[in-house]
N, C-alpha and C positions, 0 to 999 in steps of 0.2 A: 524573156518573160514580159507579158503587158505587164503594165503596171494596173491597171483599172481597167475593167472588161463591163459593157454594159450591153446586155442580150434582150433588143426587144427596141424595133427606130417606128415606135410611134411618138406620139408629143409628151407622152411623159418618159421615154428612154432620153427621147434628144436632152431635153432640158436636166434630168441626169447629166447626161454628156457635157454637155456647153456650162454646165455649173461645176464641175470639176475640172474640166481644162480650162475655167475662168479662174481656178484655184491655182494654177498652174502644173496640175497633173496630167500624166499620160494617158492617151482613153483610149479604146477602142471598141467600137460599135458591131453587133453581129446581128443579123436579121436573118429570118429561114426566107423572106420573101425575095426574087430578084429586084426590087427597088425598096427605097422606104416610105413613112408617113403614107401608108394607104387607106388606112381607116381615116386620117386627116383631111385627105384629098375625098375621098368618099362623102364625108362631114361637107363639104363645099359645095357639093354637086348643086345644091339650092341656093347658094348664099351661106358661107362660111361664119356662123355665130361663135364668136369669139368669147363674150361673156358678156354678164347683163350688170345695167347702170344704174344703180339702187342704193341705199344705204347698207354698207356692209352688216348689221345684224341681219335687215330682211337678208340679204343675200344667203349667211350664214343658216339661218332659219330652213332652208329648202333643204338641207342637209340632212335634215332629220333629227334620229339618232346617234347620228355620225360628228353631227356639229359638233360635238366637245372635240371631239380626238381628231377633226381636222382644223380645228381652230387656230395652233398654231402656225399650221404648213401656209393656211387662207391670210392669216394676218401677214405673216411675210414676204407675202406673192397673192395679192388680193386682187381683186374685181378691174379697181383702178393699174395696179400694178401691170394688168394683162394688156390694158392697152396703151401703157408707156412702152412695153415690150415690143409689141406690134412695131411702135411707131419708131422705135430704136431699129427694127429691120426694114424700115425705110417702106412700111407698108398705113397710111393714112386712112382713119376710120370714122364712122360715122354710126351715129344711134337713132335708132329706131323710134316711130310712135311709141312702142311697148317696153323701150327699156333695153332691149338686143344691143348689143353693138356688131359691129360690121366691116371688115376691111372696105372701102371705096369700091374695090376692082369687083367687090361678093367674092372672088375665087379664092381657094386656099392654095392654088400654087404659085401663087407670085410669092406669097409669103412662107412657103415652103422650099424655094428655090433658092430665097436670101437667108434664109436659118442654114440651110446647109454649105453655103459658101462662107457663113460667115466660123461655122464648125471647121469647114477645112480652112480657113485661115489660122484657126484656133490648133491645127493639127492634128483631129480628130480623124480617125483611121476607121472605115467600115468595110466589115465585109457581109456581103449578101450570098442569098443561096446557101446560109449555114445554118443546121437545124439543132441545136442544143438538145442534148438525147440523157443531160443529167453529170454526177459527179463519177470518177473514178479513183476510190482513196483522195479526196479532196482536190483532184485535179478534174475539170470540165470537159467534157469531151461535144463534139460535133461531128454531123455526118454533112460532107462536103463536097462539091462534084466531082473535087481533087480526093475522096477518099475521107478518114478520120483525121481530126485533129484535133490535139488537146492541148490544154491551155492552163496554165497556174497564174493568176492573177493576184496580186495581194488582197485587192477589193472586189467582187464585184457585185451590179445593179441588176435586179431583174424586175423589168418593164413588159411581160409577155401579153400583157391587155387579158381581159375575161374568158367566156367562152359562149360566143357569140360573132357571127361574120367569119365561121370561118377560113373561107375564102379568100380573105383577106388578111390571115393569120391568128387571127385571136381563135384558138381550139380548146384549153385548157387543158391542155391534155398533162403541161406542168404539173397541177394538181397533185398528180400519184406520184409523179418524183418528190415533191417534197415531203407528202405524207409518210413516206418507206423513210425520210429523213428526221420524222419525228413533230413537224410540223402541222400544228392544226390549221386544217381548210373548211371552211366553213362552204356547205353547199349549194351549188348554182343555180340560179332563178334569174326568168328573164327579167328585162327591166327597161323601159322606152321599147316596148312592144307592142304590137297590135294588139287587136282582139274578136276573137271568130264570132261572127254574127251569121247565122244563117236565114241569108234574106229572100226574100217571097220576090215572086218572079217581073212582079211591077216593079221592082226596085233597083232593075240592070240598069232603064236606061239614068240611073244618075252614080254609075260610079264611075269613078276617077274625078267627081265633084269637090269641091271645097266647103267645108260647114261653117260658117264666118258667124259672128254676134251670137254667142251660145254661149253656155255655162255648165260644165259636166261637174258633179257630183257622186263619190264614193264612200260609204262607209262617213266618218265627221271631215274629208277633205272636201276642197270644190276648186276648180281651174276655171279661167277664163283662158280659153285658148282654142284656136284654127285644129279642124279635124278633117280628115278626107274620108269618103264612105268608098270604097274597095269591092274586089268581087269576092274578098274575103274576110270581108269587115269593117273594123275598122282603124286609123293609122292619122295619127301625127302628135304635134305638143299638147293639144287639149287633152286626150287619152292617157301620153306616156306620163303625166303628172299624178297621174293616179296608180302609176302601176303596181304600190305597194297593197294597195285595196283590191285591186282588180285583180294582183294574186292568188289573193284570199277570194275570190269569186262574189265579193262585195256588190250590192245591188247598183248598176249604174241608174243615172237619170241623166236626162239632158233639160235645164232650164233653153226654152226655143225665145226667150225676151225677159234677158235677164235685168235690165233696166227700168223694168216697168213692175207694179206689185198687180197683186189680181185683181183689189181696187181698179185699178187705172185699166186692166185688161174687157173687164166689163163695163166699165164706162166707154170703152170705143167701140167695143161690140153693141152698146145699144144704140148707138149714133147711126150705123150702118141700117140701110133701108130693110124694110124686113122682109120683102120680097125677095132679099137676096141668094144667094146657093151659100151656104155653105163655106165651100172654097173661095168664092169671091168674097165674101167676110174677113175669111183669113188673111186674104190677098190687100183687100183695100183695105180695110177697119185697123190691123194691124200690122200690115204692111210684112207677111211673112212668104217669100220666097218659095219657088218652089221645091227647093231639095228641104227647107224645114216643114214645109207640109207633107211632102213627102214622107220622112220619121214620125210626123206625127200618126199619121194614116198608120205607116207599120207595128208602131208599136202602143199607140194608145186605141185604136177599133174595141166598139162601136165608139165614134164619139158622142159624149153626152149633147141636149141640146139645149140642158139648162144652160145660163150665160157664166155662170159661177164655177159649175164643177169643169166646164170647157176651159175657165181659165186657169183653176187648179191641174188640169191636164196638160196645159201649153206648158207651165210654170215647172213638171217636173214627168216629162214624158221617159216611161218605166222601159229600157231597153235592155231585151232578151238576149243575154249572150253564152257563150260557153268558153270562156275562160280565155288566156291569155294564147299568142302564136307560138308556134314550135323556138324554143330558145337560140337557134343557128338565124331564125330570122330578126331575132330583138337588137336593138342597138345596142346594148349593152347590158351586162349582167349584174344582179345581186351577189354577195358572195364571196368568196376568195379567204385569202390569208388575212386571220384574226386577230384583233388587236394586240389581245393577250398574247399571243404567238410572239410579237412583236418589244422593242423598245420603244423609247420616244422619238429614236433617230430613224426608226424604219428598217432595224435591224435584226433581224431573224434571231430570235435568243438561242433557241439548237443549232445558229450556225453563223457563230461571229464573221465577221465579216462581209455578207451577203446581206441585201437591204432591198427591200419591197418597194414598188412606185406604182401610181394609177389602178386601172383598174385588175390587178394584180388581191389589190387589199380587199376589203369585206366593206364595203360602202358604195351608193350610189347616187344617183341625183340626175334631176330629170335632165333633158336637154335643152334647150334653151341660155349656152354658153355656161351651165352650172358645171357638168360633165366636163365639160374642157375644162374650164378653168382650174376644178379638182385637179384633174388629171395634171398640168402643167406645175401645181403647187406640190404635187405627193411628189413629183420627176425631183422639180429642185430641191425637195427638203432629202429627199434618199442621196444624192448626188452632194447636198456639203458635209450632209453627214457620215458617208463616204468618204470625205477627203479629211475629216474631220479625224476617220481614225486613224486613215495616214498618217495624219499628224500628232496621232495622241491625245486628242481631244475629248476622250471619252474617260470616264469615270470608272471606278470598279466593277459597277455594275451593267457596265455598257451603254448605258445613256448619256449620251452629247452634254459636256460640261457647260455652263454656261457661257 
């Protein structure tokens, strides 16, 4: 019989893992995918962000509604914490103009390479290719290339990620097994997703563009953040920081110079010769780029040619969307198993023993190293609190004793 069984090797299963066999418990790891950490290695494909260097309220703050109830997990495995970890697996990092931090190498599998050797040192046992298909009479069962197998664990972790990418294994398809268990799941919504724009036929030649020095705006949020225009919309940090607003089909804008007030926008504009076009005003007077003239043209026409209400137009150009991308394309989802569902250790109250991690639970947060970092704090807080009741550590009421 495993002793501790944890179903789900992305960054919050592993850190499960490596946090109970750092307790000195038996683990063993199960993945439906044939390798693990793919959504992690995925995460890298641009430069692996690990989490961001702030003062831990701001940090906490991006959390939302969430931040009370991950407060504890984030205090104990915090912003800082993420990258002593890093540098404990021998991976050296570096931060950003904006705060990011960053392995040296950008890739996430040097640093995925050395977590899992240091797991099999720790005696961590996995197996791939096994698809957890739910309980039978309190024993786990999986479908296996070898056939079924089931499994009675005294503890186990479920790390199965949202439902989103599922390609990569996060399907949600867990959901209705817990529900028939009794378990409220709270319903899934994308979250760090695009968003459909359908754009006018000028507009081809700048996608796969980058939209740099901008400022987007939803509903009372606003992000300062890098967006790419797409041939189906639109995609990256500037967008996915909004995607609670952008949900709700919230009015976007995009500030095109967000540094400057409209004061200052009409004072350059009338410095520029008046002989000039138009475009070349935009170009020289306020030094905006073509893919920002571009959004401008698509979504603010006619433009005015007062100097005033032109620069109330640069300042918050009104962009026509229809709503968020199909949920399999989103980085991650809203959603999942409810707090109230839950103990303070992460532990399923219809089913002692079993303890929720990442994005498994009902919370989210943009990307920009918040999303990992969650993720790697909910892994280890389900993983001692897990070993926790091995040990007896829990109270009557099932919450982790002091």
């Amino acid at each position: 019989m495993a002793e501790i069984v944890v179903i789900g090797a992305g960054p919050a299963g592993l850190m499960a893992a490596d946090s109970l066999a750092s307790e000195g418990h038996s683990v063993e790891v199960i993945e439906a995918k044939p390798s693990t950490g793919r959504k992690l290695l995925m995460a890298g494909k641009s430069g692996l962000n690990l989490t961001r260097d702030e003062p831990f309220e701001d940090f906490l703050r991006t959390y939302a509604e969430a931040a009370d109830w991950l407060r504890p997990m984030l205090t104990a495995f915090s912003n800082q914490d993420v990258v002593s970890w890093a540098e404990g697996l021998g991976q050296s990092v570096f931060t950003g103009s904006t705060g990011r931090v960053f392995p040296k190498t950008m890739k996430s599998s040097p640093l995925l390479r050395a977590w899992l050797r240091r797991l099999d040192e720790k005696g961590v046992k996995f197996h791939t290719r096994w698809r957890w298909t739910g309980w039978n009479d309190g024993t786990l069962r999986f479908q296996t290339p070898d056939g079924e197998v089931e499994m009675h664990p005294a503890a186990t972790v479920l790390a199965l990620g949202g439902a989103s990418w599922a390609r990569l294994g996060s399907d949600g398809v867990w959901a209705d097994i817990l529900r028939d268990k009794g378990v409220e799941v709270a319903a899934f919504q994308p979250a760090n997703m695009g968003l459909r724009v359908d754009w006018s036929p000028h507009m081809a030649r700048f996608f796969g563009q980058p939209v740099k020095a901008c400022a987007l705006k939803a509903g009372a949020s606003r992000s300062r953040g890098e967006f790419v225009i797409s041939a189906r919309g639109l995609e990256g940090g500037g967008t996915y920081a909004l995607g609670r607003e952008l949900r709700a089909l919230a009015t976007l804008s995009i500030d095109l110079l967000p540094d400057l007030t409209v004061d200052d926008i009409v004072r350059r504009l009338a410095k520029a010769p008046a002989k000039a076009s138009l475009p070349n005003r935009l170009r020289k007077a306020l030094r905006l780029d073509a893919v920002r003239i571009a959004l401008l043209q698509e979504f603010a026409r006619p433009l005015p040619g007062d100097p005033a209400l032109l620069a109330a137009a640069i300042k918050a150009v009104p962009v026509t969307h229809q709503g968020p991308r199909p949920i399999d394309e989103a980085i991650s989802t809203a959603g999942g198993v409810t707090r109230a569902a839950l103990d303070g250790g992460l532990m399923l109250r219809a089913l002692p023993g079993v303890f929720i991690a990442g994005e498994m639970l009902d919370w989210e947060a943009p990307t920009g190293g918040y999303l990992l970092t969650g993720c790697l704090a909910s892994g280890r807080w389900a993983g001692l609190s897990a070993a926790k009741w091995l040990d007896g550590g829990f109270d009557k009421n099932g919450d982790r004793k002091p």
